[in-house]
C-alpha positions as CSV (number, residue, x, y, z in Angstrom):
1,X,101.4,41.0,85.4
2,X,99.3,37.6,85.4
3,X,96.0,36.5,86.5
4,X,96.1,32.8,88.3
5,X,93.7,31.1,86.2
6,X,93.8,27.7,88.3
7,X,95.7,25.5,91.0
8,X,97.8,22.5,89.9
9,X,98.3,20.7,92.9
10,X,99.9,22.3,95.0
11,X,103.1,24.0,94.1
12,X,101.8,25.3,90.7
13,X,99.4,27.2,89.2
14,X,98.2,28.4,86.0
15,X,98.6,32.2,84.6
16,X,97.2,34.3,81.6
17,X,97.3,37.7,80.9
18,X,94.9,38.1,77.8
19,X,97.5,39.2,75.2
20,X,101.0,37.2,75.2
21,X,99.6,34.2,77.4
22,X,95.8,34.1,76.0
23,X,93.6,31.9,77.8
24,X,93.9,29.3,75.6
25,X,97.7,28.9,76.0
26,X,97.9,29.8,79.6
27,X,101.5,29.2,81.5
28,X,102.2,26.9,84.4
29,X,104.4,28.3,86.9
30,X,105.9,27.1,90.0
31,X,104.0,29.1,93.3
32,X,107.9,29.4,94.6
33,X,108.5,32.0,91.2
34,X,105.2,34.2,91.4
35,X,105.2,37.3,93.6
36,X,101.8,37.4,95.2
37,X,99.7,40.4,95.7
38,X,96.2,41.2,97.6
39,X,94.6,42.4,94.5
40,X,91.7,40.4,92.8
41,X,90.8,40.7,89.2
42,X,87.2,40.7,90.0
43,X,85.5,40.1,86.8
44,X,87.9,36.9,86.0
45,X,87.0,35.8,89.9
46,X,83.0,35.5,88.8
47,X,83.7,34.0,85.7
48,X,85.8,31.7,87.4
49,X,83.3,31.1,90.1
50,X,80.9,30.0,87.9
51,X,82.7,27.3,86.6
52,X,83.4,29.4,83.2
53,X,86.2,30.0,81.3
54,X,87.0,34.4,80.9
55,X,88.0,35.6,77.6
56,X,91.1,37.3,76.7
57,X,89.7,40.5,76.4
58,X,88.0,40.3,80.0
59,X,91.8,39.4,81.9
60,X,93.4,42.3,79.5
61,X,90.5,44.4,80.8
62,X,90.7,43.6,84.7
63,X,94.8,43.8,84.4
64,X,94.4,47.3,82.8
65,X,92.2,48.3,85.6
66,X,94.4,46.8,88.4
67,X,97.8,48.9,86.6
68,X,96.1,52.0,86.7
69,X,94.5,51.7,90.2
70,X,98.2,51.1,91.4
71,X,99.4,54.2,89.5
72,X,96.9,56.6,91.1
73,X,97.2,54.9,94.5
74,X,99.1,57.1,96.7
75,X,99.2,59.9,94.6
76,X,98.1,63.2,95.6
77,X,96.4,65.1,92.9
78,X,96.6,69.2,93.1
């Protein structure tokens, strides 16, 4: 699971996920390969908005949150 950093023109964008793609060696990926979802990384959307650059621990932080919201989701709990 990625986080798009940014928008290359328009058939690619840039990914990261904190830990094997870090933020400063982010990977480009054509828009036709990435399966989108509805789900926002929040915290990397208001660094982002701000014009700043998130650190690796903030994506690897916001992913974790995202993979264990979609765990529980659905789930009854007895």
């Amino acid at each position: 699971m990625f986080v798009v950093i940014d928008l290359i023109k328009d058939n690619y964008v840039v990914v990261a996920d904190g830990d094997l793609r870090k933020i400063e060696n982010p990977k480009i990926k054509n828009i036709k390969h990435i399966q989108w979802t509805n789900i926002v990384a929040e915290d990397v959307r208001d660094y982002l908005s701000k014009g700043d650059i998130p650190a690796n621990h903030v994506i690897k932080k916001n992913l974790k949150k995202i993979r264990e919201k979609r765990e529980t989701e659905g789930k009854e709990v007895w």
